[in-house]
C-alpha positions in Angstrom: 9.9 -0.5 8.4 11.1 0.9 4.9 14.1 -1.3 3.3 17.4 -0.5 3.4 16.9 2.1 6.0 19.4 3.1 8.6 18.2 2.6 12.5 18.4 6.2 12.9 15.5 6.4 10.9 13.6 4.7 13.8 15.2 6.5 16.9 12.4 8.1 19.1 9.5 5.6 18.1 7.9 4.0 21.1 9.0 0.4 19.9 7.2 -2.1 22.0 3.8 0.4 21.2 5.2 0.1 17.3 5.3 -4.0 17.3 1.7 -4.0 19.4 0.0 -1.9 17.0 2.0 -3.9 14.1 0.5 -7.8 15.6 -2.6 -6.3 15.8 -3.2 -5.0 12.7 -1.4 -8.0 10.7 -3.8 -10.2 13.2 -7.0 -8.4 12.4 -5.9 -8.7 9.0 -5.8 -12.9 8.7 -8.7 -13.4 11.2 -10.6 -11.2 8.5 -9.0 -13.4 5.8 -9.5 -17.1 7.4 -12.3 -16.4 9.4 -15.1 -14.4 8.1 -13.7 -12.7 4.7 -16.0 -10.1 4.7 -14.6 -8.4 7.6 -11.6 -8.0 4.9 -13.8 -6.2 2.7 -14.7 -3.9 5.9 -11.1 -3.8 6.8 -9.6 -2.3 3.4 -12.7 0.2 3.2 -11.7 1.6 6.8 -7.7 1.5 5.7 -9.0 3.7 2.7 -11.1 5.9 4.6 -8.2 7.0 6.9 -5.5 6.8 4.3 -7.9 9.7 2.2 -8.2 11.4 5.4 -4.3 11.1 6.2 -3.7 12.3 2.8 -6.4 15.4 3.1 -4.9 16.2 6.2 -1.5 16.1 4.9 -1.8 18.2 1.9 -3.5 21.2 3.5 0.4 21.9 4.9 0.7 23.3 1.5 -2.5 25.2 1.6 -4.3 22.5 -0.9 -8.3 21.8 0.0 -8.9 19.0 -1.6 -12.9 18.0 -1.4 -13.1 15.4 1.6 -16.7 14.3 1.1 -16.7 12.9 -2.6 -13.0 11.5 -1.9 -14.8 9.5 0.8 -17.8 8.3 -0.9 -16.1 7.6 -4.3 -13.0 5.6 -2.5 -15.2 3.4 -0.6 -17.3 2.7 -3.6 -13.9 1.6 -5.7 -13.5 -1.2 -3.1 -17.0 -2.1 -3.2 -17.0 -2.0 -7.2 -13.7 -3.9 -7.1 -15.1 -6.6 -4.4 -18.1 -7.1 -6.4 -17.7 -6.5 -10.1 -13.9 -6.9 -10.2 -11.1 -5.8 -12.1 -13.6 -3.9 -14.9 -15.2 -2.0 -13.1 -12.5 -0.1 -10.9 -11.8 2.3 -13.5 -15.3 3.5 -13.6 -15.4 4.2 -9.8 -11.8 6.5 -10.6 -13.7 8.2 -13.0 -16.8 8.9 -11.7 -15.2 10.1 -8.2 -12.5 11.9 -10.6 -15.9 13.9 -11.5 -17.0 14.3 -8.0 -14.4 16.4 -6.9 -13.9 18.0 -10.1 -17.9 18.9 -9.7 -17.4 19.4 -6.1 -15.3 21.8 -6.1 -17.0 24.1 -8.3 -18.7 25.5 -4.8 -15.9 27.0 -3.6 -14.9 29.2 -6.6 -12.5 29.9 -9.2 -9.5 30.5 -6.6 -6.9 28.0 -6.4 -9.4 25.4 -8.0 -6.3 23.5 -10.5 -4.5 23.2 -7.2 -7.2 21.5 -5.6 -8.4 19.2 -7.6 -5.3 18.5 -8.6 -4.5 17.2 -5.2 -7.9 15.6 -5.2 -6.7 13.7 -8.1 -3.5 12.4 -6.6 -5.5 11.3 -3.2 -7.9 9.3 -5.7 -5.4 7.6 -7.8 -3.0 6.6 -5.0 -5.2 5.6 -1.9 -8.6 4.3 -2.8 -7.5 3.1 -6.5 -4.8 1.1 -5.3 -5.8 -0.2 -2.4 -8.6 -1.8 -4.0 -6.2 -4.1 -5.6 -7.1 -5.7 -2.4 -10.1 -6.5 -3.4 -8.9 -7.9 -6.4 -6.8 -9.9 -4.7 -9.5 -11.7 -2.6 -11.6 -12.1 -5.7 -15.0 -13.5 -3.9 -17.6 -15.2 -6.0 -14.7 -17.8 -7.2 -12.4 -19.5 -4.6 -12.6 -17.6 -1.4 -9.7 -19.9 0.1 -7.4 -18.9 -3.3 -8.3 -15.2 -2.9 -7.8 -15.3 0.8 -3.8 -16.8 0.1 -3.3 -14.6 -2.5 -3.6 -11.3 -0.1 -1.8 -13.2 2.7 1.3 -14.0 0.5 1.4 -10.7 -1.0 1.7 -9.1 2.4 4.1 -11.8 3.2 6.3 -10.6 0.2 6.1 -6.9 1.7 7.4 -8.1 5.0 10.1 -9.4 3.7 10.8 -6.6 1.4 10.5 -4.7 4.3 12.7 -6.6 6.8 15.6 -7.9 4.1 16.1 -4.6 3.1 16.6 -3.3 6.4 18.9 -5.9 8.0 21.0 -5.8 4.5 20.9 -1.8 4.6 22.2 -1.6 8.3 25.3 -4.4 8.3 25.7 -3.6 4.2 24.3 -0.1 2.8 27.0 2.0 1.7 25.8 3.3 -1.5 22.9 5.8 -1.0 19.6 5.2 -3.6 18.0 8.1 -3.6 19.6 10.6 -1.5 17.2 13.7 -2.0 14.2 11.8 -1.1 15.3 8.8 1.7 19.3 9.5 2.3 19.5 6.2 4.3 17.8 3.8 1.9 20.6 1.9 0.3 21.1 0.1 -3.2 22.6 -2.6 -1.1 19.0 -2.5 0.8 17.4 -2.7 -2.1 19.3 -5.9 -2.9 18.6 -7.2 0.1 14.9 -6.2 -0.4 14.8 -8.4 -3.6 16.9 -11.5 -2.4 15.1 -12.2 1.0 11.5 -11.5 -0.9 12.4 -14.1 -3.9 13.8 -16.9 -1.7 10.7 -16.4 0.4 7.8 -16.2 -2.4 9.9 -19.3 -3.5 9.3 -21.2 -1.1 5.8 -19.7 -0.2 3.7 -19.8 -3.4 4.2 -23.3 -4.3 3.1 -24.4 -0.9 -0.2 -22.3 -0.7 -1.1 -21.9 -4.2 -1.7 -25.1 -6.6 -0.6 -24.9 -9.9 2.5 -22.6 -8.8 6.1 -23.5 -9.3 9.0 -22.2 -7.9 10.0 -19.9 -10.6 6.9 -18.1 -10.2 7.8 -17.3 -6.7 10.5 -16.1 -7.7 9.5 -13.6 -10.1 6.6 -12.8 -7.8 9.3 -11.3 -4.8 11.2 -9.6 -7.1 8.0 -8.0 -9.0 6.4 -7.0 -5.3 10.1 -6.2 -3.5 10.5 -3.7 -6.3 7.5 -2.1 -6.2 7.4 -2.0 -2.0 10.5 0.0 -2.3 9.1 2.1 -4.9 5.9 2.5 -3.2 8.2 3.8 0.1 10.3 6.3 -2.1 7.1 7.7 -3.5 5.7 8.1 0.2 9.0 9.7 1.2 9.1 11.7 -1.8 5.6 12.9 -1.3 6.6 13.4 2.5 9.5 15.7 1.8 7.7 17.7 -0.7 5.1 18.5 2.1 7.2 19.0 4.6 5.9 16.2 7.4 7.3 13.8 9.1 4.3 11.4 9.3 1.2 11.5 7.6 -0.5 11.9 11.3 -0.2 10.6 14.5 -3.2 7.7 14.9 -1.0 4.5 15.2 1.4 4.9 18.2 4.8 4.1 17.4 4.0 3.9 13.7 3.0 7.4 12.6 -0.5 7.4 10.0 -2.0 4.2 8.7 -0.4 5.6 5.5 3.0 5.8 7.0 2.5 1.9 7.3 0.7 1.1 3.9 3.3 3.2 1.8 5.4 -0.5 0.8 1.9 -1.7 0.6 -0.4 0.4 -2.0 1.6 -0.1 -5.1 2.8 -3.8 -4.3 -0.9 -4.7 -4.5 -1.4 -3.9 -8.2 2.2 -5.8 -8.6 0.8 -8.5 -7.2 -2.4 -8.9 -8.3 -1.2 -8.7 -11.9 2.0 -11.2 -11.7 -0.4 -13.9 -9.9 -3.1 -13.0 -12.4 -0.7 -13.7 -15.4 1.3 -16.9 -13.8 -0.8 -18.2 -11.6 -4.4 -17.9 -12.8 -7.1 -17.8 -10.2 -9.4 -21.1 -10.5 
């Protein structure tokens, strides 16, 4: 759940259906991790294949056709590029499915083209292109084990975000954050968002990662609370400016898969550079 939301937010979700789904994907999600990490790789390719869907979906509210097939293809090749040829190579899978749908699109004529590719564009940048980061994150080909921790603390730190800044927002938010775009988010949320994710990734990262100190944890959960928070305004914002509630209806209780990886998709980039810089991978 977003930070520093109100309950009402919630009211009419099917909650027990809401935690099920919620275990199961977090469990589906470690299995992959400690068990067999390239089920991860499958994993974050299928989360990327709905979210573009989701996001195709979503914007046609608006009228906007954004081409589905090269959005597809080109997003699951970013997480392949990413998983195999790392942190390099990622921008030449934007470009080249950038391209696509600019090339794509060509077939369906001169009317309303800016607006579709333009939406095409956005779907690129903000589903497949980040959430490759979690491919990153894994890093395979050097220390599977490190990569593995590195993905399970992040989403660690989200959770947190995600859970201080709702408890803080609901006994404490008085002072709204962004009004226009999530009227119950709270600065006081956001606060809460940041303390709960620091003390955590204090304690967490130097327990699963060697060479980490407390300090880094530190700066780690504030780095990912902050972007989590951003990552659910620019959801909500996007959200708004469509007109939706939810981004579909495929996760009961939930909403979309995007609906549940809007904290997510820009705290992996956070993430992935913070450990990068203080905590070099082995």
């Amino acid at each position: 759940m977003p930070a520093g939301e109100k309950p009402k937010r919630r009211a009419g979700r099917n909650l027990p259906a809401a935690i099920g789904v919620g275990v199961g994907l977090g469990g589906a999600v470690i299995a992959s991790l400690f068990v067999w990490i390239p089920a991860f790789l499958g994993l974050v390719v299928l989360a990327v294949l709905v979210g573009i869907w989701e996001m195709v979906r979503a914007v046609s509210v608006n009228k906007a056709r954004p081409p589905l097939a090269p959005l597809l293809v080109g997003g699951s090749a970013m997480v392949v590029l990413a998983w195999f040829g790392g942190a390099e190579v990622l921008p030449v899978g934007l470009l080249l499915t950038l391209l696509a749908v600019f090339v794509w699109r060509f077939a369906g004529g001169p009317r309303d083209y800016q607006r579709d590719v333009t939406a095409g564009a956005l779907i690129a940048v903000y589903v497949p292109f980040l959430g490759a980061f979690a491919a990153l994150l894994a890093h395979p080909g050097k220390d599977v084990s490190d990569g593995a921790v590195r993905v399970l603390v992040t989403i660690v730190a989200v959770v947190l975000s995600d859970t201080g800044g709702y408890v803080t927002g609901v006994f404490l938010g008085k002072h709204p954050m962004a009004p226009s775009v999530s009227p119950a988010k709270s600065w006081e949320g956001f606060a809460g968002s940041v303390v709960w994710t620091g003390a955590g990734s204090a304690v967490a990262i130097p327990l699963l990662l060697s060479d980490a100190v407390w300090w880094h944890g530190v700066v780690f959960g504030v780095a990912v609370a902050a972007a989590s928070v951003l990552g659910d305004l620019g959801e909500s914002l996007i959200k708004r400016d469509l007109g939706v509630k939810d981004m579909s209806n495929l996760l009961p209780g939930h909403g979309g898969l995007m609906d549940r990886l809007d904290s997510i998709l820009l705290a992996l980039p956070t993430a992935y550079a913070v450990l990068a810089f203080l905590v070099p991978p082995s």
